[in-house]
ZAMINU-850604 format. One record per residue: residue number from 1; residue in one letter; x, y, z of N, C-alpha, C, O in turn. Coordinates in steps of 0.001 Angstrom, whole numbers. Atoms other than C-alpha are relative to their C-alpha. Layout:
BEGIN
     k   r       n.u       n.v       n.w      ca.u      ca.v      ca.w       c.u       c.v       c.w       o.u       o.v       o.w
   NUM   a         X         Y         Z         X         Y         Z         X         Y         Z         X         Y         Z
...
***
This chain:
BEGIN
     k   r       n.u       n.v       n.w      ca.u      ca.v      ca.w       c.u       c.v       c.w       o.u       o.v       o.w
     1   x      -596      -842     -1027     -1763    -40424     -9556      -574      1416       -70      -913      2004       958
     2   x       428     -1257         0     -2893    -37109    -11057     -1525       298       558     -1807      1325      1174
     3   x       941       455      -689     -6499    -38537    -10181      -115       510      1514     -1019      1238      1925
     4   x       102       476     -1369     -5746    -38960     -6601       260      1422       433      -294      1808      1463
     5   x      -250      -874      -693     -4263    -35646     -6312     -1049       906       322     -1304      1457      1393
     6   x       733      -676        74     -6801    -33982     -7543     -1616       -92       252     -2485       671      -171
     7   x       994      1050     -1089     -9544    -36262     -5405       152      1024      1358      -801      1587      1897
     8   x      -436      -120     -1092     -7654    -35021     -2568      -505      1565       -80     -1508      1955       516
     9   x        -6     -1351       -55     -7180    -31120     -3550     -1437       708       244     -1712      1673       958
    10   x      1728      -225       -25    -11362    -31169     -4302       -42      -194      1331       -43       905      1885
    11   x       666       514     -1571    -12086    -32297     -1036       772       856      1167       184       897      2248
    12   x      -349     -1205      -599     -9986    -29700       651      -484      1299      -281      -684      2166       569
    13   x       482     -1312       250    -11154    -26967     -1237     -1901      -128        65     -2448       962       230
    14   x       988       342      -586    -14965    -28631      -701        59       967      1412      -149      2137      1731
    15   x      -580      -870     -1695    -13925    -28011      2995      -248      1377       309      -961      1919      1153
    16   x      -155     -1527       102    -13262    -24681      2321      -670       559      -268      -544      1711       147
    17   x      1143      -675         0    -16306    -23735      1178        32       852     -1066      -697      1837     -1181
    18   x        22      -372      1051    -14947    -23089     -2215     -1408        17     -1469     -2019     -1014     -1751
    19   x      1108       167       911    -17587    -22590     -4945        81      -792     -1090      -842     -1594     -1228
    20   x      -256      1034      1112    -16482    -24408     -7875      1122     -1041       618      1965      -970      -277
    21   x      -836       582      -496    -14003    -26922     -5825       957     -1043     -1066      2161     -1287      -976
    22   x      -855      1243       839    -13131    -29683     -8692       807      1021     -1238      1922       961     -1757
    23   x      -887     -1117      1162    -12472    -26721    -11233      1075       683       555      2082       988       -83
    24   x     -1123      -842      -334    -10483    -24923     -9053      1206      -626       282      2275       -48       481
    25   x     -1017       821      -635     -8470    -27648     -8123       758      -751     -1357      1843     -1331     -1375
    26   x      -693       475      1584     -7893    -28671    -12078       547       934      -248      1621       679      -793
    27   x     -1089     -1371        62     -6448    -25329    -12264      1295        93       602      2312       594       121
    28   x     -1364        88     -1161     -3924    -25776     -9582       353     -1168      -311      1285     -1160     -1115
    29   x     -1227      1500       911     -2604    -29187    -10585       277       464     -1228      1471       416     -1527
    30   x      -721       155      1322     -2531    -28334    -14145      1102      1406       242      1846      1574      -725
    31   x      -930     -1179       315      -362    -25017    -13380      1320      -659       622      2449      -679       132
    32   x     -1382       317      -561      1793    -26639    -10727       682     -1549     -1303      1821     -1857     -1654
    33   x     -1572       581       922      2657    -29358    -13296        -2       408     -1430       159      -479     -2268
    34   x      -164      -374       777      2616    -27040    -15981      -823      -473     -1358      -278      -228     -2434
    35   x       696       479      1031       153    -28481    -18373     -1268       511      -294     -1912       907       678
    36   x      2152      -657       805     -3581    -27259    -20149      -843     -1289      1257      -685     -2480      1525
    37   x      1044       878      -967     -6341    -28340    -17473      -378     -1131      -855      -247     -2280      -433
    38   x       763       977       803     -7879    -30236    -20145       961     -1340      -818       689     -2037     -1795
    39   x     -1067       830       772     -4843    -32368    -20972      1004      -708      1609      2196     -1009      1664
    40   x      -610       321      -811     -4430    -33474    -17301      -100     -1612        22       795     -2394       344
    41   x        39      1872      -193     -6073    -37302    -17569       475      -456     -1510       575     -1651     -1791
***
């Protein structure tokens, strides 16, 4: 599930024309569910 979200979030922030898109988007899942990026899978 955390996968999928963060499938999804990349590909919006892609979109967006963000520069780092998959990092930025491991940042924002791991804050909203409170956990270390690196301890999300």
């Amino acid at each position: 599930v955390v996968r999928d979200v963060l499938v999804a979030a990349e590909a919006k922030l892609a979109k967006a024309a963000v520069e780092n898109p998959l990092l930025d988007a491991e940042w924002i899942v791991a804050h909203v569910l409170g956990k270390e990026r690196l301890k999300l899978a």
